[in-house]
MARDREN-729954 format. One record per atom (N, C-alpha, C): y, z, x; residue in three letters. Coordinates in steps of 0.001 Angstrom, whole numbers, padded with zeros to 6 digits, always signed. Example, Ala and Ser with C-alpha at 12.3 -4.5 7.8 and 13.67 -1.06 7.14 Angstrom:
-005690+007800+013190ALA-004500+007800+012300ALA-003300+007800+013200ALA-002250+007080+012850SER-001060+007140+013670SER+000030+007870+012900SER
// end
This chain:
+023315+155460+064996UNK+024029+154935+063826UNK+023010+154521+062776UNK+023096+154567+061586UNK+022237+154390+060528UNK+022315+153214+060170UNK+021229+152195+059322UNK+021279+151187+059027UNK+022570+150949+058585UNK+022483+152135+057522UNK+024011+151691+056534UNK+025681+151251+056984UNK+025341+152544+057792UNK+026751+152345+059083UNK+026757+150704+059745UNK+025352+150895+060421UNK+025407+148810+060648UNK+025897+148072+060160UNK+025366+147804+059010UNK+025575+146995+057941UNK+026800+146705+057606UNK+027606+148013+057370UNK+029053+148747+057105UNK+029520+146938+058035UNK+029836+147911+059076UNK+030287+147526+060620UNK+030143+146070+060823UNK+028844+145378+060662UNK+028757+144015+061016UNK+029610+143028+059473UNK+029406+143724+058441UNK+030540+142850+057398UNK+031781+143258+058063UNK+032553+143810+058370UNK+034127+144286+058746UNK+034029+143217+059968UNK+033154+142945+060682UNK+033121+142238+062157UNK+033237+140788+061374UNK+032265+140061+060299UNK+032205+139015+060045UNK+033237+138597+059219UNK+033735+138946+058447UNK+034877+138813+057828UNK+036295+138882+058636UNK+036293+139839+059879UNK+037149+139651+060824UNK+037427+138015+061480UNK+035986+137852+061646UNK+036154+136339+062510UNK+036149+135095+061481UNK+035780+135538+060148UNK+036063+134863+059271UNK+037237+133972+058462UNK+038617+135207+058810UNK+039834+135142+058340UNK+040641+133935+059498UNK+040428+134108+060535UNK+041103+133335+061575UNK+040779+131902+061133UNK+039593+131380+060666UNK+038532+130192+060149UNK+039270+129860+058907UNK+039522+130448+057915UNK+040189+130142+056657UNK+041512+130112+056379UNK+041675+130782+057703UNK+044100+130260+057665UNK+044053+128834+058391UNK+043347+128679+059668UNK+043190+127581+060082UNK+042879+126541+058910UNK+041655+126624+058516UNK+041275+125458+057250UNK+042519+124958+056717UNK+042932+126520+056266UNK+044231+125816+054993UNK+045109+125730+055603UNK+045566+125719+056620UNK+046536+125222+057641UNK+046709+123532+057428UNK+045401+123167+058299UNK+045133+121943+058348UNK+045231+121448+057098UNK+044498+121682+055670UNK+044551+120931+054233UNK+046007+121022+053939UNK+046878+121827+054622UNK+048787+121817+054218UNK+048960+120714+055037UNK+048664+121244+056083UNK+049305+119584+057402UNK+048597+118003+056728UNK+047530+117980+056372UNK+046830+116853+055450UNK+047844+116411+054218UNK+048031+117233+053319UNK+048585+117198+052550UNK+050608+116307+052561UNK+051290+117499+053350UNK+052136+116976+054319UNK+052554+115355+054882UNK+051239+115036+055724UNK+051166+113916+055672UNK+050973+112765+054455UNK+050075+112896+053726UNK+050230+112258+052789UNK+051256+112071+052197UNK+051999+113198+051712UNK+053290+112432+051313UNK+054462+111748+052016UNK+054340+112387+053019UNK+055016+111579+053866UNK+054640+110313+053957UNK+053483+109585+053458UNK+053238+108324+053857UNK+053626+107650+052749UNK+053268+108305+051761UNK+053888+107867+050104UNK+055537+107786+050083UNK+055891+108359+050792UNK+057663+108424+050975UNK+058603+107252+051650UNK+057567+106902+052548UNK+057526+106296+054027UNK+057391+104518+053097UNK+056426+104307+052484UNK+055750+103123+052241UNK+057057+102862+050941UNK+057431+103701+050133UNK+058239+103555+048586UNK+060007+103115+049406UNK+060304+103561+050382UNK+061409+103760+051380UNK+061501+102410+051548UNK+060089+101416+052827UNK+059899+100008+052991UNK+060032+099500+051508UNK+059892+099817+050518UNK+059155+099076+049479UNK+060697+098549+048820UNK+061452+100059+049058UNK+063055+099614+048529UNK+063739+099014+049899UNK+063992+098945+051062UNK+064676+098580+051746UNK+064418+096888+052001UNK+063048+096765+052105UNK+062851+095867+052378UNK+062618+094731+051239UNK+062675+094859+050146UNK+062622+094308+048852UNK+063295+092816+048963UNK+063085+091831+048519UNK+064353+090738+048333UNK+065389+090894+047606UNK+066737+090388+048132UNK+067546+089909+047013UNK+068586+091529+047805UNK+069688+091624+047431UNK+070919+092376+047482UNK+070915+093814+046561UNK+070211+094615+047345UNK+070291+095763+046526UNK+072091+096140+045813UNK+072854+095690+046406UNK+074344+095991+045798UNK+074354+095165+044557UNK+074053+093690+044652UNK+074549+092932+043744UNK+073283+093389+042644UNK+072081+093698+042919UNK+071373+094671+041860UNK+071882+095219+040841UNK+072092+096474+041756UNK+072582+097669+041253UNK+074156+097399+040100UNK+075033+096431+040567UNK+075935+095779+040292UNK+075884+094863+038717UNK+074718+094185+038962UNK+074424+093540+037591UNK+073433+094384+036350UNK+072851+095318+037180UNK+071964+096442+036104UNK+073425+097018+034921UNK+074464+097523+036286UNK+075332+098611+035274UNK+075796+097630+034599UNK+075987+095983+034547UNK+076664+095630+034033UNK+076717+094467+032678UNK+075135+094388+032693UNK+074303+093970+031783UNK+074727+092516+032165UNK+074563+092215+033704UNK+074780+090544+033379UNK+074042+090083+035116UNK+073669+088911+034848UNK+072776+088124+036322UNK+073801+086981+036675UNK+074691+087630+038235UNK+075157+086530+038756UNK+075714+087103+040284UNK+076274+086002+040862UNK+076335+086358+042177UNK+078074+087390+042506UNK+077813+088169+044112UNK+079120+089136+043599UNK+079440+088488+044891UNK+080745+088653+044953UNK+081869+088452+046077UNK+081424+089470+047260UNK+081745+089559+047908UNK+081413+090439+049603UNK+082896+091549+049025UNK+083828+091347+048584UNK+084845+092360+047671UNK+083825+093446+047078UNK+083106+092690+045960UNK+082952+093128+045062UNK+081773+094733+045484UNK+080881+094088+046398UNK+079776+094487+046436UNK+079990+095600+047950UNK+081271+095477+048646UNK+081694+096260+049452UNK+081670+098009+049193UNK+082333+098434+047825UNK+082105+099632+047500UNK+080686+100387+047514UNK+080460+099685+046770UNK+079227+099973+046499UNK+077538+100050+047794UNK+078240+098960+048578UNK+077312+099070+050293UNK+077917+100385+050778UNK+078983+100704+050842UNK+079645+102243+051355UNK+079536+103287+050681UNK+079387+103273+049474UNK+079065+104606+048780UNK+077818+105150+049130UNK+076375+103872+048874UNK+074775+104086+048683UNK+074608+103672+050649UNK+074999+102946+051296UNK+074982+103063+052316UNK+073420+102359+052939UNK+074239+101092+052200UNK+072687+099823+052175UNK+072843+099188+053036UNK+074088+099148+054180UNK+074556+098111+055137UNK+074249+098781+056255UNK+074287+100170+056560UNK+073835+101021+057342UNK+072444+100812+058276UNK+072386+101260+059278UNK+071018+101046+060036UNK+069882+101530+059137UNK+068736+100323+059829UNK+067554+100900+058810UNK+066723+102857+058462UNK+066946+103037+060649UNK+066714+103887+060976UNK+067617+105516+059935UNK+068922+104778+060330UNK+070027+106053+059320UNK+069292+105999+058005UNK+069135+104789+056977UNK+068894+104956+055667UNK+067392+106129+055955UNK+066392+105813+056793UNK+065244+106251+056349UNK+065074+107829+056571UNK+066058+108254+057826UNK+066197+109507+057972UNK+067228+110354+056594UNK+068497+109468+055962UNK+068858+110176+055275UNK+067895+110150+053642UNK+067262+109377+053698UNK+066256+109406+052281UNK+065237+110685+052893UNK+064638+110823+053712UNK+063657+111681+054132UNK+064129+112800+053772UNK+065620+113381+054457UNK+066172+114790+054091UNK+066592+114588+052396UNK+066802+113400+051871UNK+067220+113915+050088UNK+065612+114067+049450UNK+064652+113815+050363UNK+063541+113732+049916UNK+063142+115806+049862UNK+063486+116361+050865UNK+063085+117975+051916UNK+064343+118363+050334UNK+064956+118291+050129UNK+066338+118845+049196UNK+065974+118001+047508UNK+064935+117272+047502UNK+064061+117399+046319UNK+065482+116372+045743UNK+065904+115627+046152UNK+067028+114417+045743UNK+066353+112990+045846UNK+065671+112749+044877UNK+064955+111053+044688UNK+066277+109890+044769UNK+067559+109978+045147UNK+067948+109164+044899UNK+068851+109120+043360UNK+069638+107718+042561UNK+069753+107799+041619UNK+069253+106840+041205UNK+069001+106759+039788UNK+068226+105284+038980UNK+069523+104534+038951UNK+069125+103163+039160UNK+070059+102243+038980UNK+070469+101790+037668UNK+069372+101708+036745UNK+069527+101578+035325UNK+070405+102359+034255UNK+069740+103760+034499UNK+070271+104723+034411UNK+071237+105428+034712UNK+071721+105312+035959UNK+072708+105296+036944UNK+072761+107415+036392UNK+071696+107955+036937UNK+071093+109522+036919UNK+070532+109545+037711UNK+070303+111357+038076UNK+069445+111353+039188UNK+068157+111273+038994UNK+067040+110343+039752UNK+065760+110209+039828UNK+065230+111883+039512UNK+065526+112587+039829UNK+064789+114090+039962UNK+065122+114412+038333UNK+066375+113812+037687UNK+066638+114636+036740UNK+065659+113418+035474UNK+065469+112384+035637UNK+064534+111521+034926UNK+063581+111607+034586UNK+062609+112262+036185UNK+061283+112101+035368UNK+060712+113749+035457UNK+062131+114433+035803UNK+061854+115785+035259UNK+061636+115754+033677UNK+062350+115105+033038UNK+062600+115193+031341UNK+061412+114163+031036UNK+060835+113229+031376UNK+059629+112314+030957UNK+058164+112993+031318UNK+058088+113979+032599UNK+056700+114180+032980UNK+056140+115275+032240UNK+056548+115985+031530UNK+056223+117201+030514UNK+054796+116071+029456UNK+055409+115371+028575UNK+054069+114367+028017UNK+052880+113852+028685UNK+053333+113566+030029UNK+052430+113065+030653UNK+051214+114308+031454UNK+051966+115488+032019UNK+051232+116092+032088UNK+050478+116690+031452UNK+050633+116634+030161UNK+049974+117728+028822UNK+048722+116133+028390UNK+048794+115040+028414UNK+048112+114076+028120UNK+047009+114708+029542UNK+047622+114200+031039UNK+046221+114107+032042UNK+045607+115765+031488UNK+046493+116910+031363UNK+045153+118467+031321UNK+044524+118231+030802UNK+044845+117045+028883UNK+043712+117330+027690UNK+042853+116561+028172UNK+043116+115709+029062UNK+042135+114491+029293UNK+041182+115285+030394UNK+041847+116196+031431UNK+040493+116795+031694UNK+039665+117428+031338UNK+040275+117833+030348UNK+040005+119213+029690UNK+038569+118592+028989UNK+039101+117896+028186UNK+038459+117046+027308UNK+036742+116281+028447UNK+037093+115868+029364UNK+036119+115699+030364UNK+034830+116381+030542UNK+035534+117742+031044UNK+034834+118535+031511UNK+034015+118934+030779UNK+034558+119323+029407UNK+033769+119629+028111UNK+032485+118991+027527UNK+032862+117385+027428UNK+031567+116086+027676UNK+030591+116859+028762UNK+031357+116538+029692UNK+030633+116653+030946UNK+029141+118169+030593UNK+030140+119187+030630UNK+028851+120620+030545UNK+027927+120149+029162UNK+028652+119793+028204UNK+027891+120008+027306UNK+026655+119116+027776UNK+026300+117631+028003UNK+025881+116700+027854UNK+024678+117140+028998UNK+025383+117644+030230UNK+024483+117959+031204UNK+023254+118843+030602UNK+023927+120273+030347UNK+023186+121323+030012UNK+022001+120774+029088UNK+022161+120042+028036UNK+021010+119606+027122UNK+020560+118686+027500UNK+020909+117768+028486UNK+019657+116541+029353UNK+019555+116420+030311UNK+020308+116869+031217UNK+019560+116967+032811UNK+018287+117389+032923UNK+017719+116738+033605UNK+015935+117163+033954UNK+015341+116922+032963UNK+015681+116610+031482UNK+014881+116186+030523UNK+013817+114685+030883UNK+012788+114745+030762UNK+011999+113536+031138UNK+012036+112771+029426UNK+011798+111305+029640UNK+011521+110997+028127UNK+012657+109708+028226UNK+012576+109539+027098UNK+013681+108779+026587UNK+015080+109050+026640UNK+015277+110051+025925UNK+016728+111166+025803UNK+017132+111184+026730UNK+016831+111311+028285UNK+017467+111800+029720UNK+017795+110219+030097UNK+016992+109625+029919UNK+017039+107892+030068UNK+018568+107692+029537UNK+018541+107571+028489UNK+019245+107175+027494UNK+020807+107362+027650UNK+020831+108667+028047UNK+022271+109638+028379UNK+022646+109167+030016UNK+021815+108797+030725UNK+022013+108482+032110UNK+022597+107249+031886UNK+022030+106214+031467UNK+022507+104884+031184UNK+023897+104943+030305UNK+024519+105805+029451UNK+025495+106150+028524UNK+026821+106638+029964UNK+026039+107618+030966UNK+026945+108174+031492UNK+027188+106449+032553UNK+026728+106240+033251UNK+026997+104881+033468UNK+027934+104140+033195UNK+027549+103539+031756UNK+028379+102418+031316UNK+029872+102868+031384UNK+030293+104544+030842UNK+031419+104925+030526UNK+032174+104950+031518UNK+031442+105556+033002UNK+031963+105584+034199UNK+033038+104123+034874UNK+032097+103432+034172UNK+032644+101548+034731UNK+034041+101299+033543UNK+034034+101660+032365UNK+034792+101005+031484UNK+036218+101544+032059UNK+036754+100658+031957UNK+038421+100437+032444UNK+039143+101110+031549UNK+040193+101615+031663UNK+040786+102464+031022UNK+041795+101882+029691UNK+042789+100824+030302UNK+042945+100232+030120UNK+041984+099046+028624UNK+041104+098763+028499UNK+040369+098350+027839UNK+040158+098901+026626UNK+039448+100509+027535UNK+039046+101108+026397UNK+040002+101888+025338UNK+041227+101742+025879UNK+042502+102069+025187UNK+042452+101179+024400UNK+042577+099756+024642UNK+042530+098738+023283UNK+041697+099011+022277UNK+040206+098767+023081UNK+039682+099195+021588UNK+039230+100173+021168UNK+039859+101559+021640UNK+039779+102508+020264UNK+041498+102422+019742UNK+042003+101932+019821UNK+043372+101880+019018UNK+043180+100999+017817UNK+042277+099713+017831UNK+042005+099142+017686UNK+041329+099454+015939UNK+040216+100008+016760UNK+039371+100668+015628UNK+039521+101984+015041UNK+040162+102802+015831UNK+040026+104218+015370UNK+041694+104232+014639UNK+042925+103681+015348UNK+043914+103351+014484UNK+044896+102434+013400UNK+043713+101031+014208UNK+044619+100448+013240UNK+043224+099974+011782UNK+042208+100053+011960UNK+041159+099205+011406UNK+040853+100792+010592UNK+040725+101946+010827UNK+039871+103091+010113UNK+041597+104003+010088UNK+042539+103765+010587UNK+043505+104129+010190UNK+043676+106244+010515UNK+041984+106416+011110UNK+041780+108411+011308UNK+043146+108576+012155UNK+043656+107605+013269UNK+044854+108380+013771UNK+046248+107205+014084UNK+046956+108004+014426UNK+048766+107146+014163UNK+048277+106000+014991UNK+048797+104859+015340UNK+048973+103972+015784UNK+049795+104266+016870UNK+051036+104331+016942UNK+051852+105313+017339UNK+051372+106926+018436UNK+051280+106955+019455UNK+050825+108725+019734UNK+051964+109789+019016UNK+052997+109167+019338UNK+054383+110294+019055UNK+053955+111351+019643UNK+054352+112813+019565UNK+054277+114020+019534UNK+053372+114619+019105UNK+052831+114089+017572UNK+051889+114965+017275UNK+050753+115519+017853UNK+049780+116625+017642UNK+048487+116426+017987UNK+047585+115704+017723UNK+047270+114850+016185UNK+046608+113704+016333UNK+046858+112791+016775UNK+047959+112816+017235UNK+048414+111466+018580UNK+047770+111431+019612UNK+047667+112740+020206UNK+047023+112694+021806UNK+045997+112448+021120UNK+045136+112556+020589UNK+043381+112645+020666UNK+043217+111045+021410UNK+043795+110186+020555UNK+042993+109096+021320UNK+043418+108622+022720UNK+044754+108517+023104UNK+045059+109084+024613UNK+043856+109406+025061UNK+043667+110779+025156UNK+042942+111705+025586UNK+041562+111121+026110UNK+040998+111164+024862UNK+040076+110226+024722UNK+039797+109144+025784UNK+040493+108308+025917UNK+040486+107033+026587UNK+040526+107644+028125UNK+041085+108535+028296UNK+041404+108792+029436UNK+040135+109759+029970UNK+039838+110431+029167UNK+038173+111220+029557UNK+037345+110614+029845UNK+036970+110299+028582UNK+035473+109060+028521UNK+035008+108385+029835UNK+035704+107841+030662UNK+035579+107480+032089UNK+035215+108289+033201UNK+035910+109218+033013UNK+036355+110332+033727UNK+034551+111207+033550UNK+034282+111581+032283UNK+033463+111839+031997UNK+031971+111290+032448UNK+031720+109965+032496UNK+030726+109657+032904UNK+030560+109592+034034UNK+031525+109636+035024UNK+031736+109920+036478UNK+031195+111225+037030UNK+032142+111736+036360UNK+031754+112988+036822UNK+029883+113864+036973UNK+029819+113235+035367UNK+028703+113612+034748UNK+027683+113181+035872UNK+027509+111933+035982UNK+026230+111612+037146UNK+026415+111965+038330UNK+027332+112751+039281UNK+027427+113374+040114UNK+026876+115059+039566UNK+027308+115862+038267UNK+026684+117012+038068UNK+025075+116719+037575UNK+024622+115950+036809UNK+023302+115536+036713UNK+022393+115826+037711UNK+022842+114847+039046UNK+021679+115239+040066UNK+021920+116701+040506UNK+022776+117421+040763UNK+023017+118499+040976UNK+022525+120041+040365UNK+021985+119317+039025UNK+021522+119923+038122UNK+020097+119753+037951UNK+019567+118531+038349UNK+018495+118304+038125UNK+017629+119202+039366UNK+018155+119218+040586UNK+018140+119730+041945UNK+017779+121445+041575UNK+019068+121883+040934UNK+019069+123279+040579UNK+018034+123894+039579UNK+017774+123176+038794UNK+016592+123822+038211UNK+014813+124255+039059UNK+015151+123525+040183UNK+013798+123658+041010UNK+013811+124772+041677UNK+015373+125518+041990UNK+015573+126760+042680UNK+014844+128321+042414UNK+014722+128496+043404UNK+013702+129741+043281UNK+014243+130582+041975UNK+015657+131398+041918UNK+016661+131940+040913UNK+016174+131713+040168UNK+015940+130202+039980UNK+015781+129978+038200UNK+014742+130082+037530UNK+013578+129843+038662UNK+012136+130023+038348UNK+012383+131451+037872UNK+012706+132216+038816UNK+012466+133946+038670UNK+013001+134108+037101UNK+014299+133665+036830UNK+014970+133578+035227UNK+014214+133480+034635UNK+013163+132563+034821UNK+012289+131923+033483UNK+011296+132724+033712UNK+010783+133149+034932UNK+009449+134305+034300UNK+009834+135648+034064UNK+011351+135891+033698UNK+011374+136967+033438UNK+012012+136987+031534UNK+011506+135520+031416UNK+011762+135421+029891UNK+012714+134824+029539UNK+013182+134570+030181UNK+014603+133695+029939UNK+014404+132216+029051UNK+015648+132802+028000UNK+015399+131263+027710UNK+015619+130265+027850UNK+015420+128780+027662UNK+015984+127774+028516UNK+017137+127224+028513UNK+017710+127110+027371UNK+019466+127100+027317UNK+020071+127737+027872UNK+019491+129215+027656UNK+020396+130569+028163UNK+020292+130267+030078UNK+018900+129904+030573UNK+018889+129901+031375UNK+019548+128546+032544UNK+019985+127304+031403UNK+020923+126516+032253UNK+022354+126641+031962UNK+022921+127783+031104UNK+024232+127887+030945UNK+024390+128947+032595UNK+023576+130068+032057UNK+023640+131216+033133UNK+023453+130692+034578UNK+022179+130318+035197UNK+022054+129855+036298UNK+021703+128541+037074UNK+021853+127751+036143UNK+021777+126496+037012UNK+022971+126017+036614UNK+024287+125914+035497UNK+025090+125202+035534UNK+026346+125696+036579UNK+026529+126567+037076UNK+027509+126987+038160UNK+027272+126322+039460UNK+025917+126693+039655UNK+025510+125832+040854UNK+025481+124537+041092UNK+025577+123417+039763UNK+025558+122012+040318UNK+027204+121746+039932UNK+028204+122239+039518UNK+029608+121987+039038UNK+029800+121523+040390UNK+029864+122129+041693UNK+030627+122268+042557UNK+030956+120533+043389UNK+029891+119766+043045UNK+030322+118255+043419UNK+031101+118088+042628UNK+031539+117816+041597UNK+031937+117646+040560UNK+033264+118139+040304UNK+033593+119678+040862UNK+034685+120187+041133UNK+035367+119353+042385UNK+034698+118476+043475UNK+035236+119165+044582UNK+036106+117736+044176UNK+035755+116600+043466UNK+036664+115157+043506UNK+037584+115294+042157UNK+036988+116321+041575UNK+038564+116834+040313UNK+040006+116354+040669UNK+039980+116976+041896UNK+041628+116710+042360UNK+041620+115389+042606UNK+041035+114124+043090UNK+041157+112953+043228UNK+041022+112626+041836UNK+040328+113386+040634UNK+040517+112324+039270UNK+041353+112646+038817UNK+042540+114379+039144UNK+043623+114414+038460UNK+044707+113528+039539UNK+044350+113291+040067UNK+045522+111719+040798UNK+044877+110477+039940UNK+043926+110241+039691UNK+043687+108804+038910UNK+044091+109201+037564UNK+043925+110620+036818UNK+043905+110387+035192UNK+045822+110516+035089UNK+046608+110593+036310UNK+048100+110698+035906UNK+048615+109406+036238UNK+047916+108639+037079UNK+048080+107107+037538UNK+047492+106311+036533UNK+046490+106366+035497UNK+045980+105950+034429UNK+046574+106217+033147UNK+047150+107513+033125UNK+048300+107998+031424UNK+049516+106878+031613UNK+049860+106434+033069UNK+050849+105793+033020UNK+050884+104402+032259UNK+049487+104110+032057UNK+049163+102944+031419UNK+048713+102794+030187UNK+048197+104290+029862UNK+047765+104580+028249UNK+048755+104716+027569UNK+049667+105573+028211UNK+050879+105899+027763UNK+051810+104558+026731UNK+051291+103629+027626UNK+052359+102092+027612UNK+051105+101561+026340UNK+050001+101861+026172UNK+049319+101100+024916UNK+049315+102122+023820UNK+049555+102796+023760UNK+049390+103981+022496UNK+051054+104663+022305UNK+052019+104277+022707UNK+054063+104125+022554UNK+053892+105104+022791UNK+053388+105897+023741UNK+053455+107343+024347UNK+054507+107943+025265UNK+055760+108490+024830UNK+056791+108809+025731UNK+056182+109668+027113UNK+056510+109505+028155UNK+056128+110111+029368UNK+056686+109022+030694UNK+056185+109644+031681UNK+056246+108577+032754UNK+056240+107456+032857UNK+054778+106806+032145UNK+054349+105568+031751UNK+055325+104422+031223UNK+055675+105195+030175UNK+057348+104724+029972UNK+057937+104180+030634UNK+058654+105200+031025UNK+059897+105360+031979UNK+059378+103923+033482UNK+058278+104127+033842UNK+057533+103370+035067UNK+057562+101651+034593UNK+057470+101689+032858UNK+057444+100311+032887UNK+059032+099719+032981UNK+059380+100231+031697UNK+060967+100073+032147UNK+061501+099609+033543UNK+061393+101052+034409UNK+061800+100860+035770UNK+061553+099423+036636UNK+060550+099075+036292UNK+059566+097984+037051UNK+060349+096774+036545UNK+060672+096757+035486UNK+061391+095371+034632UNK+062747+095356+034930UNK+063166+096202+035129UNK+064672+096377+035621UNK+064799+096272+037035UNK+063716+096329+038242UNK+063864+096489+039249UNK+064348+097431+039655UNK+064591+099123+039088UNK+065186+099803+039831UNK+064505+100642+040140UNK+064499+100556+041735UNK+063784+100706+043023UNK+063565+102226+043011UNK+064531+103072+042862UNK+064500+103994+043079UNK+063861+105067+042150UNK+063757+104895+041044UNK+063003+105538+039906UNK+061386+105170+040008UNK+060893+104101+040305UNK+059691+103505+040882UNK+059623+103846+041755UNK+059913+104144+043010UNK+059805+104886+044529UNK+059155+106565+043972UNK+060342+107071+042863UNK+060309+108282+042750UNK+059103+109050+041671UNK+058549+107759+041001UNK+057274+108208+040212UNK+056233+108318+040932UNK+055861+107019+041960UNK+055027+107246+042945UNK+054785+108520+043571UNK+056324+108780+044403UNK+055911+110129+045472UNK+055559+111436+043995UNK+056146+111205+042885UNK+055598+112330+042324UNK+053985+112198+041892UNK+053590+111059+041936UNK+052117+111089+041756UNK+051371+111006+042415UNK+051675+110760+043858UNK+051104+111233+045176UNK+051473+113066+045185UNK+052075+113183+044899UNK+053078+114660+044778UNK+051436+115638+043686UNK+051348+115297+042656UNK+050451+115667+041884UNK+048881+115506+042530UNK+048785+115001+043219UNK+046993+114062+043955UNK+046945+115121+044746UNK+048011+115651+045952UNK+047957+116523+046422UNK+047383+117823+046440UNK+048678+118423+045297UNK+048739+119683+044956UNK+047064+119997+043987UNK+046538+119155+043222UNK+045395+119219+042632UNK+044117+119218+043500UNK+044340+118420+044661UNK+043024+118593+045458UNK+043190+119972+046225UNK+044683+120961+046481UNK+044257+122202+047195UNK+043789+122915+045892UNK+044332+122998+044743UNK+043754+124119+043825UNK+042102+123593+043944UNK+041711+122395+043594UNK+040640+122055+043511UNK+039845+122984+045038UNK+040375+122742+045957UNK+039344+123868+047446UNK+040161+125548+047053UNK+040923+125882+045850UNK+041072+127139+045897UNK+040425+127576+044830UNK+039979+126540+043941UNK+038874+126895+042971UNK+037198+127063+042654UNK+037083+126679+044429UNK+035845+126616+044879UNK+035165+128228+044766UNK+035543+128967+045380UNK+035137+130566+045383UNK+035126+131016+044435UNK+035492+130808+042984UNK+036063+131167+041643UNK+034311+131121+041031UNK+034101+129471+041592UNK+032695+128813+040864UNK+031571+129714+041682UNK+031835+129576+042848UNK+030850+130061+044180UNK+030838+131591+044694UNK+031085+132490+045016UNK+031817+133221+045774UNK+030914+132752+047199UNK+030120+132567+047609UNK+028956+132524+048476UNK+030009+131182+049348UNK+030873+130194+048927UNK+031503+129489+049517UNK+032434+130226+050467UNK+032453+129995+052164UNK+033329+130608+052576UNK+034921+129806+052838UNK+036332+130903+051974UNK+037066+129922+052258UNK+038324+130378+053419UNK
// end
């Protein structure tokens, strides 16, 4: 048999034993996944059952715009319809299956279905967390590519920058660029509304953090990669040095950086919920504060599992976007 034939033969063999390795993996990251929400389901379930106070006479004084106590009459229908008097065990198994049939329940406030609520609110919120990564990532390459490995002042300077931003609270830094950038210099609405100069500072607030995080995890990664043989060879074959950290060293240090993406798109949709609420940003955030002031349990249960729901689904694209950056990653 000829080398070539070998060669042939032993890839068809390794890739054979390869495939069994990568259904398993993603087997397990589904069963991981799985669980997690189930625990998010599980904990929002205790969180409403076990709550103080009379979920009937609740629900009872929400529709009815008034705080007072109900008769065992009154509050009878209403224990038999929602089925709050019922064993704990029955309630948690029948929430689990409206959970499998994608049924959150109804808002009490609202007196709608949870599914149909923050179906119509999460459209803003998701278009806020993409720009905010978007917006991230962008900081992120640019900032790397022109100072990683730089010795001097400049590399100093940007390290300590990526730092501080990493720590600043989100929250905060929402105040003061609203502060300054809308109400004091007046460049954008006060207000986000709809527009596109609305999101910017959203956005903004929500990167900037995000950004310096990220950034000092691709930094060392970068700083690492430039010592690689590849790149040496790049550079004595003329390469120039920009060209040569766009081309071959910035792919290679992304991949830390990629791999906790999916954990910052669970923090930057758990964080819009709060930007949202300082910049009058319709979305979730909204809807979450509301819910919370009204006590109704079930619209708050149901933002959660959707943002455990989102933490999820972002950390598998995040391991299906690994090979995209890598191919050399086996998945």
């Amino acid at each position: 048999m000829t080398t070539t034939a070998t060669d042939t033969v032993t890839g068809l063999l390794s890739r054979g034993r390869r495939r069994p390795r990568t259904v398993g993996r993603w087997l397990g990251k589904l069963a991981g996944a799985v669980v997690v929400l189930w625990a998010a389901a599980t904990v929002t379930f205790l969180l409403q059952a076990l709550a103080p106070g009379d979920r009937a006479t609740l629900l009872l004084n929400l529709a009815q715009g008034q705080s007072q106590q109900r008769t065992p009459a009154e509050v009878a229908p209403v224990n038999a319809k929602y089925g709050f008097t019922d064993p704990l065990a029955s309630q948690y198994v029948r929430y689990l299956d409206g959970l499998v049939h994608g049924d959150l329940g109804m808002s009490y406030q609202l007196q709608q279905p949870v599914t149909a609520v923050i179906l119509d609110q999460i459209t803003p919120t998701l278009a806020l967390t993409a720009t905010a990564l978007v917006a991230a990532w962008l900081i992120v390459i640019v900032v790397t590519v022109f100072s990683a490995g730089r010795r001097g002042r400049f590399g100093g300077l940007v390290g300590v920058a990526e730092t501080v931003a990493a720590a600043l609270p989100d929250y905060w830094l929402g105040v003061i660029v609203l502060v300054v950038f809308a109400i004091d210099l007046g460049w954008f609405p006060v207000e986000s509304g709809d527009s596109l100069r609305g999101v910017v500072l959203p956005a903004l607030t929500l990167a900037i953090p995000l950004a310096g995080y990220l950034g000092q995890v691709t930094r060392v990664e970068f700083a690492r990669a430039l010592d690689q043989p590849h790149v040496l060879s790049a550079r004595a074959r003329g390469l120039g040095d920009t060209a040569t950290r766009f081309r071959h060293v910035l792919r290679h240090s992304l991949i830390p950086a990629i791999s906790i993406s999916g954990w910052a798109m669970g923090g930057l949709f758990g964080g819009a919920v709060i930007i949202e609420t300082i910049f009058a940003r319709a979305g979730i955030g909204q809807t979450l504060v509301t819910a919370t002031e009204s006590r109704d349990a079930p619209l708050v249960s149901g933002i959660v599992i959707v943002i455990a729901a989102v933490y999820v689904v972002a950390n598998l694209l995040v391991d299906a976007v690994y090979t995209l950056v890598d191919p050399r990653i086996v998945q």
